[in-house]
C-alpha angles and dihedrals in degrees: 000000000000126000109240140183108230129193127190121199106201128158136116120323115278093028103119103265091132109052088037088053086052092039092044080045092054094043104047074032090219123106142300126212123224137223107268089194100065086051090053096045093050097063097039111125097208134018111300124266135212089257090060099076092062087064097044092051085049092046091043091051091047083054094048091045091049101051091043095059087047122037133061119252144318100027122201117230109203087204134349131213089280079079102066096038088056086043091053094038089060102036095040123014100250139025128237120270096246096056092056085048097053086040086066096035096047113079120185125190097232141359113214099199102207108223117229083232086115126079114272117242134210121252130153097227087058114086101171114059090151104041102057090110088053100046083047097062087057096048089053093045094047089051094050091048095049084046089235112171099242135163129208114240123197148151121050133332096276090047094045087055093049094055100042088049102052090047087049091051089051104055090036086073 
């Protein structure tokens, strides 16, 4: 299997992951790969359900797979597993057993967590527009305790790129 770079943007809702995934993708020109929980949720019939999470982290880790045995390096990861268990952990109380599990296997190069410094926008997949510093906080705390490399990443979009890139050309040498 090829050796890949792979970076993960992860942060509160509404914090740029997206557009820096597709800008860090141009750039590297390589891939980015998507959320495959907004695809689920979008064609959910009906509210989603705990159970739910354990489909979208198998869904989310096919994606990954996938990318990986088919594009070039470094390859852009729109979410990881963290984010469900922050997700469950919120909605729930506790998060499945596999997910943990795939949270420790899993190893990424680099965590770009996105800052809640840029306006928040509506989407009706996003529940907590007044809570991003908070959830923040988590995401920073559950990457440290993981002892995930991460960087903070923060300002507008040009700067955003700037720091990511500049982090993704160190640890490509």
């Amino acid at each position: 299997m090829k050796q890949h770079k792979k970076i993960v943007l992860i942060g509160p809702e509404s914090t740029g992951k997206t557009t820096l995934a597709k800008a860090l993708a141009a750039h590297y020109q390589t891939i980015w790969v998507a959320e495959f929980a907004r695809t689920y949720i979008d064609q959910l019939q009906r509210p989603y359900e705990e159970s739910d999470l354990l489909e979208i982290a198998t869904g989310q880790i096919a994606l990954e797979e996938n990318a990986l045995q088919k594009h070039s390096s470094p390859v852009f990861f729109d979410t990881d597993l963290i984010v469900l268990k922050i997700w469950s952990l919120n909605s729930y109380g506790h998060c499945a057993v596999p997910i943990l599990k795939q949270i420790e296997q899993r190893n990424y190069d680099l965590y770009l967590l996105c800052g809640t410094d840029i306006p928040w926008e509506y989407d009706p997949q996003r529940e907590h527009p007044h809570l991003r510093d908070h959830f923040y906080e988590i995401y920073k705390k559950e990457l440290q305790q993981y002892q995930k490399p991460f960087i903070e990443i923060k300002g507008d979009q040009k700067s955003r790129l700037k720091q990511a890139i500049n982090a993704i050309d160190l640890i490509k040498k």
